[in-house]
N, C-alpha and C positions, 0 to 999 in steps of 0.2 A: 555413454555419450551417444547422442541421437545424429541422426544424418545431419541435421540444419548447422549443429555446432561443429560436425567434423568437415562441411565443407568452410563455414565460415572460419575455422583454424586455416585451412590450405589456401583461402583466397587473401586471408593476412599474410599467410607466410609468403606467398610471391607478389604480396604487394610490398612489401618490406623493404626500406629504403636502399641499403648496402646489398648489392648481388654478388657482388667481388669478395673474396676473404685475402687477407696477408698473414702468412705465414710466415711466421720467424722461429726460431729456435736457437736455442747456444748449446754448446756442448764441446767434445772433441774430435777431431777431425784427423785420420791419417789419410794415406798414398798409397797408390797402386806399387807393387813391386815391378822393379824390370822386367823381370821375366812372363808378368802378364800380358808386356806387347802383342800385338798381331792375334791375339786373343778373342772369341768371341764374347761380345757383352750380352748381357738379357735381351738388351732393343733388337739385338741382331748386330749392330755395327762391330766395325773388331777396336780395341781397343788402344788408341795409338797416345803413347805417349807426351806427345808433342803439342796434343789441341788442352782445350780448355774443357774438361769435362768430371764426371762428378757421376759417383753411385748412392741413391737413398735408396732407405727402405719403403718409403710410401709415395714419394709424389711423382707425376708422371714422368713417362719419357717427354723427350724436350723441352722440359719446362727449366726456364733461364732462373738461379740464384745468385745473389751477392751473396760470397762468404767472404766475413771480415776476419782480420785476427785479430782478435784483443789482447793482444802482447802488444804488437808493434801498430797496429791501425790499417795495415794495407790490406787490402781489399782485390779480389777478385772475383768475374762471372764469368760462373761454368754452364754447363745444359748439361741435367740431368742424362742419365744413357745407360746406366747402367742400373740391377738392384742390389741390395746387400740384405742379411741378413738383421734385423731387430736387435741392435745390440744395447746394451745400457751404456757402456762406455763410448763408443761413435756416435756420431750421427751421420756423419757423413765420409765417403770416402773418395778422395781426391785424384788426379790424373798428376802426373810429376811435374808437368809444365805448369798445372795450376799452385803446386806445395809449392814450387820454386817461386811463383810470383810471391807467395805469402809469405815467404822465406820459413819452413816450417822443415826445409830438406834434410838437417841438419838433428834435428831432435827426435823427429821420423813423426811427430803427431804435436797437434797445436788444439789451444781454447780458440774457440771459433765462434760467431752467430754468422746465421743464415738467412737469410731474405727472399722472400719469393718476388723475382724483377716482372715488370706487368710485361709480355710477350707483344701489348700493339704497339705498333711503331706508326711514328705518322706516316702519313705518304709523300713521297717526293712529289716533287710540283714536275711533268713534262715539260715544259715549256716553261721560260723566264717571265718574271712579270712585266709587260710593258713600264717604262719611266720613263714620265713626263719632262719636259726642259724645261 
């Protein structure tokens, strides 16, 4: 390949419509044990039972997922914080406040899909909008 086609490949590639990718995946999903409270995680934070949070094996720290259960349909989002190891069986592993929302507490590991949530948030407005009478 000559230079003219391997820049005209790279000035496609980032002229290329979608910049964003979505991530999903299904698979099965367990929970932290108790006794890994107060714990350090890979990010550094320690590990607290009680918030809303999630260990993968590839995608960043704090990046927010929906993990659904496809047993029951409930749904909740975590932010990433921890990492685990590449397993075939998990995909993802849960904080106890999150299995409990999915109700998953009980069988110790649930069929799951996972969703990557887009991280912008609009902006709040400062001030109220005038209205007219």
């Amino acid at each position: 390949m000559n230079l003219c086609s391997l820049l005209l490949v790279l000035v496609l590639s980032f002229l290329s419509g979608n910049t964003t990718t979505n991530y999903t995946a299904k698979g099965k999903a367990s929970y932290y044990a108790d006794r890994m409270h107060g714990q350090r995680t890979a990010s550094g934070a320690r590990y607290d039972k009680t918030k809303l949070t999630a260990a993968h094996a590839s995608l960043p720290y704090n990046t927010k997922v929906l993990v659904t259960n496809l047993a029951n349909g409930k749904t909740v989002v975590v932010t990433i914080n921890d990492r685990m190891a590449r397993n075939r069986h998990n995909i993802i592993d849960l904080s106890k406040a999150a299995a409990k929302e999915l109700d998953i507490i009980r069988a110790g590991y649930g069929s799951v899909s996972i969703t990557l949530v887009d991280n912008a948030t609009p902006e709040q407005q400062d001030t109220p909008a005038a209205v007219s009478e």
